[in-house]
N, CA and C of each residue as an Amber inpcrd file, in Angstrom:
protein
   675
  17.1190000  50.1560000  27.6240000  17.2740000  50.1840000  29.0880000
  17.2100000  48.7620000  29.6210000  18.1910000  48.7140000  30.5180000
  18.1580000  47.1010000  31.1720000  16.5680000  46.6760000  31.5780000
  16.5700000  45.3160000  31.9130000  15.4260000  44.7660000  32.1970000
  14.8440000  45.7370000  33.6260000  16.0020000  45.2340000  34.9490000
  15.8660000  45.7220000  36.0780000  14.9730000  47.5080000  36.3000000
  15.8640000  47.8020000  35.2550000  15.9140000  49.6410000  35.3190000
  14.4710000  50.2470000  34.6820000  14.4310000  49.3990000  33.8340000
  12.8130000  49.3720000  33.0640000  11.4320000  49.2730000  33.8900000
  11.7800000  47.9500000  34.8800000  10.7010000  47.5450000  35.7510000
  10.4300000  48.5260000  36.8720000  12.3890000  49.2140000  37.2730000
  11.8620000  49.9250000  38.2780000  11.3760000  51.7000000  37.9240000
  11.4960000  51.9710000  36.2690000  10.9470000  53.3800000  35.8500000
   9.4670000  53.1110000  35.8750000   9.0160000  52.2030000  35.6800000
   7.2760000  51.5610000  35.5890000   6.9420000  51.5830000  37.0310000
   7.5800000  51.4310000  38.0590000   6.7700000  51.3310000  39.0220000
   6.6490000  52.6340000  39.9200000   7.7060000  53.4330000  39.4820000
   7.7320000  55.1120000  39.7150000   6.2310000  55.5970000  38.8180000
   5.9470000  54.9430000  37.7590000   5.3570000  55.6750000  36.6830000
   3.9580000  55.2990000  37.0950000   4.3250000  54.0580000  37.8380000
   2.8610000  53.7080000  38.4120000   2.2570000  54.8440000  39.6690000
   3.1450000  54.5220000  40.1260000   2.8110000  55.4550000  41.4900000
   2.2340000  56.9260000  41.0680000   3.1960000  57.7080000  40.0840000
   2.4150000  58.7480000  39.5520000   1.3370000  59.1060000  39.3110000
   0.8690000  58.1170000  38.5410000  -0.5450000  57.9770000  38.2670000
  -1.9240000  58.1410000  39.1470000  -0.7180000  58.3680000  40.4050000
  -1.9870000  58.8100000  41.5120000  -2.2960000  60.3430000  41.7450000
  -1.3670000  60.8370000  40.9200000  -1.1080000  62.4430000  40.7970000
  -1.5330000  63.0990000  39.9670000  -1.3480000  62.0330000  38.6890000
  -1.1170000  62.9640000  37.3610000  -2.3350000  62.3390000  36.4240000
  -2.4190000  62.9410000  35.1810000  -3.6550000  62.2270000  34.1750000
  -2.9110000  60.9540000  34.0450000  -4.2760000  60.1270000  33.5050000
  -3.6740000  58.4730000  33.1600000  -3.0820000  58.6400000  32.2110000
  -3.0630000  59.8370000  30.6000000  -2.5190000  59.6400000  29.6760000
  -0.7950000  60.2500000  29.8290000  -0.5680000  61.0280000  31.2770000
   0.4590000  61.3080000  31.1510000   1.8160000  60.6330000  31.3080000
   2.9340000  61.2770000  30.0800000   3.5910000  59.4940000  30.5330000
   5.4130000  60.7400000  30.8570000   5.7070000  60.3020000  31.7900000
   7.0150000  60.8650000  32.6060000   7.9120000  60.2170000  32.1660000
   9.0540000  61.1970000  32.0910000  10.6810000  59.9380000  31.6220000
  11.2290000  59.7680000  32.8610000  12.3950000  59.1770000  33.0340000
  13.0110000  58.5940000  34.7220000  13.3700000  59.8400000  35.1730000
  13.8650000  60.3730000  34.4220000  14.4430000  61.9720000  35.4150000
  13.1660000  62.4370000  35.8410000  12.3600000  62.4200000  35.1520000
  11.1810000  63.1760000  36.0790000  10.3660000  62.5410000  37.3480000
  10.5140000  61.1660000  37.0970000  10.2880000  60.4180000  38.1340000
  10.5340000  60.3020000  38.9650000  12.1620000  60.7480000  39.4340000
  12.8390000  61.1130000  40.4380000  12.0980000  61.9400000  41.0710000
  10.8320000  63.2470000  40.6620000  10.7170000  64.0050000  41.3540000
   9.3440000  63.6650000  42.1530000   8.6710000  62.0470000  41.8290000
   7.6960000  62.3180000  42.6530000   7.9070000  61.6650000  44.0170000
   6.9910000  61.3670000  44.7770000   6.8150000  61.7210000  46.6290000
   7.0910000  60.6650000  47.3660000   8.0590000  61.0080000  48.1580000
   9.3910000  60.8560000  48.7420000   9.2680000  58.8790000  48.6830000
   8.3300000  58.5500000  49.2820000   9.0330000  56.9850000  49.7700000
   9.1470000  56.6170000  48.2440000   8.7300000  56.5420000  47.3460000
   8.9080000  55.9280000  46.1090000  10.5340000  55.9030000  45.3620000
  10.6450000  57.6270000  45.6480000  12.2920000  58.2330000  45.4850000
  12.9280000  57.1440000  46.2510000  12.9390000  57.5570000  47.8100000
  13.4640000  56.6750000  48.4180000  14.0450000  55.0370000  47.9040000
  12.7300000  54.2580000  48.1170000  12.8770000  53.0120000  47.6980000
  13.5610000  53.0100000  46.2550000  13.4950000  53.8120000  45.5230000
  14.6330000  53.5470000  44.1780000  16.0150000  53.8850000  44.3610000
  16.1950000  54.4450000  45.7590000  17.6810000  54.2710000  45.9170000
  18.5620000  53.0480000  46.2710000  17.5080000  51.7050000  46.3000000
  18.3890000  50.8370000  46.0570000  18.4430000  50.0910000  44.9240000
  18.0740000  50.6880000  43.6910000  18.5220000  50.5330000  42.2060000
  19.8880000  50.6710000  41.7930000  21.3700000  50.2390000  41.6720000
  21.9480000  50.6390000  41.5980000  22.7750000  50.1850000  39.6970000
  21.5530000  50.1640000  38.7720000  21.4740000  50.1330000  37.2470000
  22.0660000  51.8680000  37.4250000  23.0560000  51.8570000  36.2940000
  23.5550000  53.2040000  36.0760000  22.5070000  54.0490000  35.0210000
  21.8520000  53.2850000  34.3170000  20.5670000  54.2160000  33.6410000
  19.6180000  55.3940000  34.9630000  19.9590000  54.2140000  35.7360000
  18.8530000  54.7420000  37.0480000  19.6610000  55.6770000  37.8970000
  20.8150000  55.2500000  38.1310000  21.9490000  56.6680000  38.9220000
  21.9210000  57.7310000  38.1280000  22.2360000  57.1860000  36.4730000
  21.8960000  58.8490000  35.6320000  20.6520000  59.8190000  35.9890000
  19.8410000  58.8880000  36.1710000  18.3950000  59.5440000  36.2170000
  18.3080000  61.0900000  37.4440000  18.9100000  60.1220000  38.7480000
  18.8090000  60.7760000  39.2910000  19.8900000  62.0520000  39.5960000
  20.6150000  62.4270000  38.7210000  22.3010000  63.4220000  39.0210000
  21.4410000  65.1820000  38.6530000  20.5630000  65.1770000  37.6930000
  20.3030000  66.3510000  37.2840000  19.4150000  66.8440000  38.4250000
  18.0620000  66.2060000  39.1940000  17.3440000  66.5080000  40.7600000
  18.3550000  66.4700000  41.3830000  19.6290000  65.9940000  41.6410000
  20.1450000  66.3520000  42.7460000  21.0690000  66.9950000  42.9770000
  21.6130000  67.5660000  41.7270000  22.5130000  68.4700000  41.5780000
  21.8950000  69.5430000  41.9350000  20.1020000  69.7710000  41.0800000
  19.4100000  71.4610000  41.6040000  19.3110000  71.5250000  43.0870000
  18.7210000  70.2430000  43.6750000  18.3860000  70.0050000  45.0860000
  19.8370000  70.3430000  45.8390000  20.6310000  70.3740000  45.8130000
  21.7670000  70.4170000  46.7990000  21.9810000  71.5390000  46.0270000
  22.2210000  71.9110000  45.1810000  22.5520000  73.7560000  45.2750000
  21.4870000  74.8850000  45.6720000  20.6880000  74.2120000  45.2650000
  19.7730000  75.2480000  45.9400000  19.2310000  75.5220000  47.6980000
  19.5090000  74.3200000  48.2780000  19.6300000  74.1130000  49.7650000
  20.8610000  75.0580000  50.1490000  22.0910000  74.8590000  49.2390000
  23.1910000  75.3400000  49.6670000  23.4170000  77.1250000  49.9710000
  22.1930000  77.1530000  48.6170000  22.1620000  78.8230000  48.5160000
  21.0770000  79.1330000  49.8060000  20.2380000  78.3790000  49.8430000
  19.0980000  79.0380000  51.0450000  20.2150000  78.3930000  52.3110000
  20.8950000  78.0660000  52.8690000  21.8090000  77.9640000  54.1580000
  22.4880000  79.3560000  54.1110000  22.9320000  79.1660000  53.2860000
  24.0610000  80.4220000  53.2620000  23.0440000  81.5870000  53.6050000
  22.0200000  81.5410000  53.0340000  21.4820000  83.3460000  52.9870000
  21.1250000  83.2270000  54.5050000  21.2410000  81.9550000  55.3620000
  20.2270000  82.4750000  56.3850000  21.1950000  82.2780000  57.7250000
  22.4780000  82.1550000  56.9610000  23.8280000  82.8860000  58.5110000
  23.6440000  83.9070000  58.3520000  24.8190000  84.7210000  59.5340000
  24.8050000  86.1870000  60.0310000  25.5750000  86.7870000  58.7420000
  26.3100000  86.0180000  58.1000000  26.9730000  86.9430000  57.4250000
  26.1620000  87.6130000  56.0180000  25.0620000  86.8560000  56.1320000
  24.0360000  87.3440000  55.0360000  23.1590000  88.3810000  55.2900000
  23.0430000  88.5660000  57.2290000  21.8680000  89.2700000  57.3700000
  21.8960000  90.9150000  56.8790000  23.1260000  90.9690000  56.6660000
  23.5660000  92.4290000  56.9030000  24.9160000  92.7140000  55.2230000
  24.6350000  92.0370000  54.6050000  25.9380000  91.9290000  53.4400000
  25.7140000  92.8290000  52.8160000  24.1080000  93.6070000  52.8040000
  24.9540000  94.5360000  51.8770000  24.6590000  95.9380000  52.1280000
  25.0680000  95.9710000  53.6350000  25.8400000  97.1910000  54.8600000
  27.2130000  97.3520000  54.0870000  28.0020000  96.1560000  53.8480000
  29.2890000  96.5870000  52.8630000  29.0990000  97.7100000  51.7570000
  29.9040000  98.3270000  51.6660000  30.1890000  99.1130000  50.7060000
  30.6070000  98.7180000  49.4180000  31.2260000  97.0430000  49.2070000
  31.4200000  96.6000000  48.3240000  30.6990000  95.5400000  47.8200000
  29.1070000  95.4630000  48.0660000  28.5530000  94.7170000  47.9040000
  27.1740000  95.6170000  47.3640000  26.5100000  94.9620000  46.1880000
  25.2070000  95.4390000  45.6030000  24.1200000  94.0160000  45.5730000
  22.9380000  94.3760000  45.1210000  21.9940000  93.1510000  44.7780000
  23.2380000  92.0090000  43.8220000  23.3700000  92.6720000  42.8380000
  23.8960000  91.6600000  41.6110000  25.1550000  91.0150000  42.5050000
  26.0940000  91.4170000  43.2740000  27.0000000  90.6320000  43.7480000
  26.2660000  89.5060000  44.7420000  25.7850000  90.2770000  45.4610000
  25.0580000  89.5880000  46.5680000  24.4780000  88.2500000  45.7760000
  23.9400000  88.5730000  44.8620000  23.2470000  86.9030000  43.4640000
  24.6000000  85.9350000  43.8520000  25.7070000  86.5910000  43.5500000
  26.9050000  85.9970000  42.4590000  27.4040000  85.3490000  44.1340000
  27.6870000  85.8960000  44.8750000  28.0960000  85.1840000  45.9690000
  27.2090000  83.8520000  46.7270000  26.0360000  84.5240000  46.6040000
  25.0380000  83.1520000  46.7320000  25.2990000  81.7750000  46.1380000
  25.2880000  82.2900000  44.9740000  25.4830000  81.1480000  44.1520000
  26.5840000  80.3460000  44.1850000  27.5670000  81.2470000  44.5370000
  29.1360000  80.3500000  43.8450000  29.3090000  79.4850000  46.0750000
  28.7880000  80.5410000  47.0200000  29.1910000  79.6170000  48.0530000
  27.9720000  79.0760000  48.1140000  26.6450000  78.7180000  47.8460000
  26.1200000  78.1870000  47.8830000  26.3440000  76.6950000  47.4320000
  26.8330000  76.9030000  46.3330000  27.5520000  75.9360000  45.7860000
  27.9790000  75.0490000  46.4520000  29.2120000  75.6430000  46.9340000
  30.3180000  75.2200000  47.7090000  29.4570000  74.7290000  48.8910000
  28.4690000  75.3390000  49.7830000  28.0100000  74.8080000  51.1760000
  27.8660000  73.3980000  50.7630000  26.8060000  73.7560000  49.5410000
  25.8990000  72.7580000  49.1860000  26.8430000  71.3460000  48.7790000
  27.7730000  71.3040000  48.1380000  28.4700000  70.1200000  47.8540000
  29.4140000  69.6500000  48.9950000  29.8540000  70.5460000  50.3030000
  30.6410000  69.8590000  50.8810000  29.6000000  69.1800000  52.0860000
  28.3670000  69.9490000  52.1700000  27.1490000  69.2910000  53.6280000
  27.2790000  68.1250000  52.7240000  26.7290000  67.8520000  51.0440000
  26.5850000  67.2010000  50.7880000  27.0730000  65.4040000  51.1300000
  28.7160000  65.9880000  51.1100000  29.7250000  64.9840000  51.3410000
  29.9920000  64.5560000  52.5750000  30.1650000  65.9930000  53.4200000
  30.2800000  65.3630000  54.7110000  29.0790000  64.5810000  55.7350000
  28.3080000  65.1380000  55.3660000  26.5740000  64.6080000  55.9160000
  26.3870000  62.9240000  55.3810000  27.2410000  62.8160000  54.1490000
  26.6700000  61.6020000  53.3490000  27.6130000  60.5920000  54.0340000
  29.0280000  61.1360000  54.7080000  30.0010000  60.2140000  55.3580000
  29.3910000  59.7940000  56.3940000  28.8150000  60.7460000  57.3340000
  28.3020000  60.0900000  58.4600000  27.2940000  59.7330000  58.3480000
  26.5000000  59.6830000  57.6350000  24.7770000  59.2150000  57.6060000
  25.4280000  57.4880000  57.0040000  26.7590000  57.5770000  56.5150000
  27.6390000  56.2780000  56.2400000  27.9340000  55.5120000  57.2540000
  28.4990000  56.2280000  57.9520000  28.6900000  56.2630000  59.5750000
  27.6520000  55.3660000  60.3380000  26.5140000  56.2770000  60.3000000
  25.1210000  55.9070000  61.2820000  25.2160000  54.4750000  60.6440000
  24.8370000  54.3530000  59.3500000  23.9370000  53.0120000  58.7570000
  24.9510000  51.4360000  59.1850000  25.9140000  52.3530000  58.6900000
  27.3960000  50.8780000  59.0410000  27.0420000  50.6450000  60.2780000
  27.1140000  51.4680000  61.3890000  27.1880000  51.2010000  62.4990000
  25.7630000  50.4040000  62.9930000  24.5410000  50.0950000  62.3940000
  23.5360000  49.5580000  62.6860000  23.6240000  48.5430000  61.8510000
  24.1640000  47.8650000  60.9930000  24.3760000  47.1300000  60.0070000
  24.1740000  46.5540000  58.6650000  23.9470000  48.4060000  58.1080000
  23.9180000  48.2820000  56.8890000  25.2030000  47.8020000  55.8330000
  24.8960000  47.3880000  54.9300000  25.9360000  46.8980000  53.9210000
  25.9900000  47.9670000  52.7300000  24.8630000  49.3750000  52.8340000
  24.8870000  50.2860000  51.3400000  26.0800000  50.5180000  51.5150000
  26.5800000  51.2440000  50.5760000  27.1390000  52.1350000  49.8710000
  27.3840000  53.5390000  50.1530000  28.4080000  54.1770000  50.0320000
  28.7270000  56.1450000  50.2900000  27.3520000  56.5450000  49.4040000
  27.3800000  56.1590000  47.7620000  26.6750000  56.9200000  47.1500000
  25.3360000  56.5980000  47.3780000  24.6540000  55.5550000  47.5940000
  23.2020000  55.8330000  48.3360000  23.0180000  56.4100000  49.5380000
  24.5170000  56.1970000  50.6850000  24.1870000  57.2890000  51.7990000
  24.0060000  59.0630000  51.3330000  24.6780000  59.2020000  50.2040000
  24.7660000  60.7220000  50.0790000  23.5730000  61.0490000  49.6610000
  23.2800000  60.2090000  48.5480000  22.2780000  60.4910000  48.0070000
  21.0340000  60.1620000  48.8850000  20.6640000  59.8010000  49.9040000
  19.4630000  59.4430000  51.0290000  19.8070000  61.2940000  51.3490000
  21.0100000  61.5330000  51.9130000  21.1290000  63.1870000  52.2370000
  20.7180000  63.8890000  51.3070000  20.8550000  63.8820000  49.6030000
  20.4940000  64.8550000  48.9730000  19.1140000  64.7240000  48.8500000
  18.3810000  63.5580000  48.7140000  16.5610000  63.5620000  48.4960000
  15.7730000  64.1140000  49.9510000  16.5490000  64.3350000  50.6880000
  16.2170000  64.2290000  52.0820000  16.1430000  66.1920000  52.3990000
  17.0530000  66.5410000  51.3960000  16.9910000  68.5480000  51.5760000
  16.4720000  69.0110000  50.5310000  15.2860000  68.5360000  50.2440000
  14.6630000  68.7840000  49.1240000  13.8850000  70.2700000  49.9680000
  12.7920000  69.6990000  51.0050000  12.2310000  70.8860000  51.8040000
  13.5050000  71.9630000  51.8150000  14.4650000  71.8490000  52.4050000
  15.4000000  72.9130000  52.2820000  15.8240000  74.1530000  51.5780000
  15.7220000  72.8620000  49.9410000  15.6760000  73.8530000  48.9320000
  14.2400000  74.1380000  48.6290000  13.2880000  73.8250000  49.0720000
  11.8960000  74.5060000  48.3900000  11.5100000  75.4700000  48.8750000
  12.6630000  75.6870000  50.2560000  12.3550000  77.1810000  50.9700000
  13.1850000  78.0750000  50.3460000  14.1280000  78.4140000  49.5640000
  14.7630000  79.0570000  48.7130000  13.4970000  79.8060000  47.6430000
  12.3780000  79.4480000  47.4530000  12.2840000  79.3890000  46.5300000
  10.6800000  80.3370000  46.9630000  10.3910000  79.7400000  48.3920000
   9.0350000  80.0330000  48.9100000   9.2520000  81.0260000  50.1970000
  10.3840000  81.4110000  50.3800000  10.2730000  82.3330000  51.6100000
  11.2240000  83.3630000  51.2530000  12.4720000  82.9160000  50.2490000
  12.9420000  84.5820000  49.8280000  12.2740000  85.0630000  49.2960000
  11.4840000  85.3040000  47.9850000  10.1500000  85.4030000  47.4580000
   9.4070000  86.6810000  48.5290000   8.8380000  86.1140000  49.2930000
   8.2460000  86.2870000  50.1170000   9.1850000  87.4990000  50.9870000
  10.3070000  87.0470000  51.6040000  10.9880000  87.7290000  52.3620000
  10.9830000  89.5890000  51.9240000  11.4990000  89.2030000  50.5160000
  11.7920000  90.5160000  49.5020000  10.2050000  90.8860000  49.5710000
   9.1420000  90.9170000  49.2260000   8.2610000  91.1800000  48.8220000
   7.7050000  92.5840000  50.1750000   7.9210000  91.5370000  51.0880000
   7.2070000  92.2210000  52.9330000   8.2350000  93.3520000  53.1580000
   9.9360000  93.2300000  52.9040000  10.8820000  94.2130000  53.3670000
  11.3860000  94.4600000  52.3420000  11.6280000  94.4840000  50.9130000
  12.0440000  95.1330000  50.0060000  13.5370000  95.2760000  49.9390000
  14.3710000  96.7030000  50.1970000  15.3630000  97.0020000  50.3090000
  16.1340000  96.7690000  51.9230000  15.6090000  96.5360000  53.0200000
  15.8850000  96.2350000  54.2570000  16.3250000  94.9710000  54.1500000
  16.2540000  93.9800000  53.4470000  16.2340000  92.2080000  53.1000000
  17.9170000  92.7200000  53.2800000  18.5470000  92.1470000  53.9950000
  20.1210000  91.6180000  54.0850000  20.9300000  92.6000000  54.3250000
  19.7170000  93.6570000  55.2030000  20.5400000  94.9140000  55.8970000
  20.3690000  95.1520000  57.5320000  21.4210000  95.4620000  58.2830000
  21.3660000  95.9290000  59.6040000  20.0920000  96.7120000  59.9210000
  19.4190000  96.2360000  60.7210000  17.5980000  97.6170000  61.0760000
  16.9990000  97.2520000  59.6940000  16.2280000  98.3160000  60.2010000
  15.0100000  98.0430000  59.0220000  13.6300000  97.4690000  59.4500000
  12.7860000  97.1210000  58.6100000  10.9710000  97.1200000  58.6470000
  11.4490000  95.2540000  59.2030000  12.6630000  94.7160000  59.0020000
  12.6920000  92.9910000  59.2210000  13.1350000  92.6040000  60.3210000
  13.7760000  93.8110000  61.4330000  13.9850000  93.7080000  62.7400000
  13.1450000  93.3300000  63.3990000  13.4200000  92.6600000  64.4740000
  12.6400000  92.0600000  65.1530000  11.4200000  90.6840000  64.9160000
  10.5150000  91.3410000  64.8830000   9.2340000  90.1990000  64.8690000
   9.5250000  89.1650000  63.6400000   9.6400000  90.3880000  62.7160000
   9.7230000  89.8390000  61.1130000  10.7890000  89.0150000  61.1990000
  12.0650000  89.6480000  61.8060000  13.3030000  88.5390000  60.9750000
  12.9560000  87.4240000  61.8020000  12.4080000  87.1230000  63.2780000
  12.6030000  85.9420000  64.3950000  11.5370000  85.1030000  63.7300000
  10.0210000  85.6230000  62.8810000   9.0720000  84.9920000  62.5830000
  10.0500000  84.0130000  60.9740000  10.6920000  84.3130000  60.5170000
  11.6490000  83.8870000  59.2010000  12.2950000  83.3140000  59.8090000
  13.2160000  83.4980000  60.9190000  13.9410000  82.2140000  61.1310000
  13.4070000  80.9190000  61.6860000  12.0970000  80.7740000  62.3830000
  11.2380000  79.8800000  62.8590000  11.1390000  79.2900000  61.5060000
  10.9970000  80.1230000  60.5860000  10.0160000  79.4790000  59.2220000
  11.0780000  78.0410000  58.3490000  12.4060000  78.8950000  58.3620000
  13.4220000  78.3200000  58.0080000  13.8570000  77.2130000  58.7520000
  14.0390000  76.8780000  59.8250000  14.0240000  76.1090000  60.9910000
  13.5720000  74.8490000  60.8170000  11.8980000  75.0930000  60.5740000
  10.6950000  74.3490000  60.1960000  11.0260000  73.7250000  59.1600000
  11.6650000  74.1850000  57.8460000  12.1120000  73.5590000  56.7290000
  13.2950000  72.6800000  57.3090000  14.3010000  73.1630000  57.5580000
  15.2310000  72.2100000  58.3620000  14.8180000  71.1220000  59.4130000
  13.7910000  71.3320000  60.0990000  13.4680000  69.8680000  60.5120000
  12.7180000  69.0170000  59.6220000  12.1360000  69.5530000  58.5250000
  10.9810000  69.1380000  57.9980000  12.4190000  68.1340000  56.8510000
  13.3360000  68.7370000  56.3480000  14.1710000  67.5260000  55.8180000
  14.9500000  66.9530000  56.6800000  15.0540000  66.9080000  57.5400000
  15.6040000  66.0050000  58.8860000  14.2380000  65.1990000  59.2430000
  13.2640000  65.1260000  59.3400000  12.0580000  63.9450000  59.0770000
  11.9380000  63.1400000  57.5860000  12.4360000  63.7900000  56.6510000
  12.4750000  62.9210000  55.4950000  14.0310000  62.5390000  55.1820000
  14.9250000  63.0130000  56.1580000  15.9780000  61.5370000  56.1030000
  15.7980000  60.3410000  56.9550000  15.1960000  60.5840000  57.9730000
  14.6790000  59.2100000  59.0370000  13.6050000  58.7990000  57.9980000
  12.9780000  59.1680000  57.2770000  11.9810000  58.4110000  56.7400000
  12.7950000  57.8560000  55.2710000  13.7680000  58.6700000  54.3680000
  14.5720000  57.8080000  53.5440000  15.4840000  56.6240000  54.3770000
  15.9680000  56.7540000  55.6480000  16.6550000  55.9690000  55.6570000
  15.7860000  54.6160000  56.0500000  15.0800000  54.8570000  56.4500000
  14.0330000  53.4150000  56.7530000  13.2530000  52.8900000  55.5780000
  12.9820000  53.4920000  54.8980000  12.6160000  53.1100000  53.5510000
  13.6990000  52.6260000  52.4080000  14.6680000  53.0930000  52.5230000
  15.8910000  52.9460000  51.4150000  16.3850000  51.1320000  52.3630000
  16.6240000  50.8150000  53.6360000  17.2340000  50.3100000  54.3350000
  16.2560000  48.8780000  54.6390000  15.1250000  49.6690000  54.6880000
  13.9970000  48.1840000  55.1640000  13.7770000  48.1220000  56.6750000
  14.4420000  49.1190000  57.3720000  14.2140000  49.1320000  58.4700000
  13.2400000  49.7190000  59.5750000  12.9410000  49.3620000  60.6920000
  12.4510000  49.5780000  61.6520000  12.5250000  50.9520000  62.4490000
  11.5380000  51.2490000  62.8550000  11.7310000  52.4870000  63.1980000
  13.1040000  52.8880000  64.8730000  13.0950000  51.8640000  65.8490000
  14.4900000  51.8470000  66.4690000  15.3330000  51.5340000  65.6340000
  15.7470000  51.2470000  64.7960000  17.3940000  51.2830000  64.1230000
  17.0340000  52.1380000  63.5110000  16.2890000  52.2170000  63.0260000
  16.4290000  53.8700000  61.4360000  17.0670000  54.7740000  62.4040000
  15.8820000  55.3770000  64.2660000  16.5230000  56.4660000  64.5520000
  17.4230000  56.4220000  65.5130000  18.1660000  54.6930000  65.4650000
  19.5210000  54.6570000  65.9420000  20.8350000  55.2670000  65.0330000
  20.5700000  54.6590000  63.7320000  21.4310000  55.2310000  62.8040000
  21.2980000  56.7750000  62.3590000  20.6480000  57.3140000  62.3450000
  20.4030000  59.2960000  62.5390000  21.0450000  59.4120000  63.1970000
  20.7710000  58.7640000  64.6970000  21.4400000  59.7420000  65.5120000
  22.7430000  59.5960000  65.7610000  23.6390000  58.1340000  65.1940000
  24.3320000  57.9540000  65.2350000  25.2650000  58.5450000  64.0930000
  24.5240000  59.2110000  63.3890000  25.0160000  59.8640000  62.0800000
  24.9170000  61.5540000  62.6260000  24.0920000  62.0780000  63.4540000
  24.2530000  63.5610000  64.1090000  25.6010000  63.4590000  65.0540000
  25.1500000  62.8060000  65.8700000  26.2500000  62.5830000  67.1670000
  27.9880000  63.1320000  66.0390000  28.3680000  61.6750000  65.2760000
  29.3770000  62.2740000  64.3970000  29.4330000  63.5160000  63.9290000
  28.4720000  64.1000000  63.3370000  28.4730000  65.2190000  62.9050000
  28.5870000  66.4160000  64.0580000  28.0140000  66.3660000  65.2930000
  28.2140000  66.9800000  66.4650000  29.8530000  66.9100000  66.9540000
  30.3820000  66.2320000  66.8650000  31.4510000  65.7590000  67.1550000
  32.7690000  66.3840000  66.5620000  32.6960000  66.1940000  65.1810000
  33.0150000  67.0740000  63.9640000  33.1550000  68.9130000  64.2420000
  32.2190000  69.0390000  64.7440000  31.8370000  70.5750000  64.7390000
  32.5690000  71.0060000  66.1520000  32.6770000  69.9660000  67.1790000
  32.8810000  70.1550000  68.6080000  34.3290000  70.6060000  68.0470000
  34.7760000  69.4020000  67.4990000  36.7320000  69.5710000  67.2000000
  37.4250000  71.1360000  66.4220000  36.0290000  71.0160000  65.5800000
  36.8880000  72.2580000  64.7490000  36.5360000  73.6020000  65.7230000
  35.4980000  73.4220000  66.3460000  35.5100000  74.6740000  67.1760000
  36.4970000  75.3700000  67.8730000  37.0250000  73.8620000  68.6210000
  38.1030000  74.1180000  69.9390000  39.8510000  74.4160000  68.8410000
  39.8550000  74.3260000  67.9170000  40.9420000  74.8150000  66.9880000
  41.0430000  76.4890000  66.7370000
């Protein structure tokens, strides 16, 4: 491993050490997964040992965000009211547009969060902007994981049907919950981008918002089509 890429897996490995036993020793992919500003600040490593590191976290991280978005539009609440839809499809559709959500927010989120930074006067790169978006929906996807769980458990067979025991209180108390995750990785992209960037807290949440606004903008056009 290059000199650079070496120094900066040691100082991930350092930081760990505030977590983990002293004898435990992490490889770079796993390093990727500890807490957030450290991630952050290694996104301006741009040694390809160190881009490898990070493709396998962010491939799970953005599909699995992609699958918890999808389940929590309208067209999920009720999917399998269809007649041509069971549990096992209902999996298979998750997955494959989850997919799909998940890699195109990926791209388009990463253009304008490109957008925001240029426009405040950053000099990165698309692929550290995308990638600031993918470390940034990590909460996203950890609600996939901590509230369907959960969801199924309280309503059982009612989960992704018209009525039922999840009407009302239940489903409005789940979408708050989900919400909460969605702002909660919208606070850890203002906090990657000021950390990845070196910046100040007025430009970090000049460039956000200058990276929503686009994205608002985006959504305005295709609407009126």
């Amino acid at each position: 491993m290059p000199a650079a890429a070496q120094s900066h897996v040691d100082t991930l490995l350092l930081v760990a050490s505030e977590s983990v036993d002293a004898g435990t020793e992490l490889s770079p992919s796993r390093a990727w997964w500890l807490s957030p500003r450290p991630v952050f600040f290694a996104l301006r490593e741009d040694d390809d040992d160190d881009v490898a590191a990070r493709s396998e976290p962010l491939l799970l991280v953005i599909w699995m965000a992609g699958i918890a978005a999808v389940l929590a539009t309208p067209t999920a609440a009720d999917i399998l009211d269809q007649p041509d839809y069971d549990t096992i499809l209902l999996a298979i559709w998750a997955f494959i547009a989850g997919g799909l959500y998940g890699f195109v927010g990926y791209f388009v989120f990463g253009l304008a969060l490109l957008f925001g930074v240029r426009l405040l006067g950053s000099l990165g790169d698309f692929r550290r902007a995308r990638q600031t978006i993918g470390f940034a929906l990590v909460p996203l996807a950890a609600s996939l994981v901590l509230l369907l769980p959960l969801r199924l458990a309280l309503y059982g067979g009612d989960t992704f049907r018209a009525g039922g025991s999840d009407e009302g209180g239940g489903e409005n108390a789940f979408l708050v919950l989900q919400l909460a995750f969605a702002v909660w990785s919208l606070v850890l992209l203002v906090i990657g981008v000021r950390v990845v960037h070196g910046w100040e807290w007025p430009r970090t949440l000049g460039a956000v918002a200058a990276a929503i606004a686009l994205l608002a903008a985006i959504v305005g056009v295709f609407a009126m089509i």
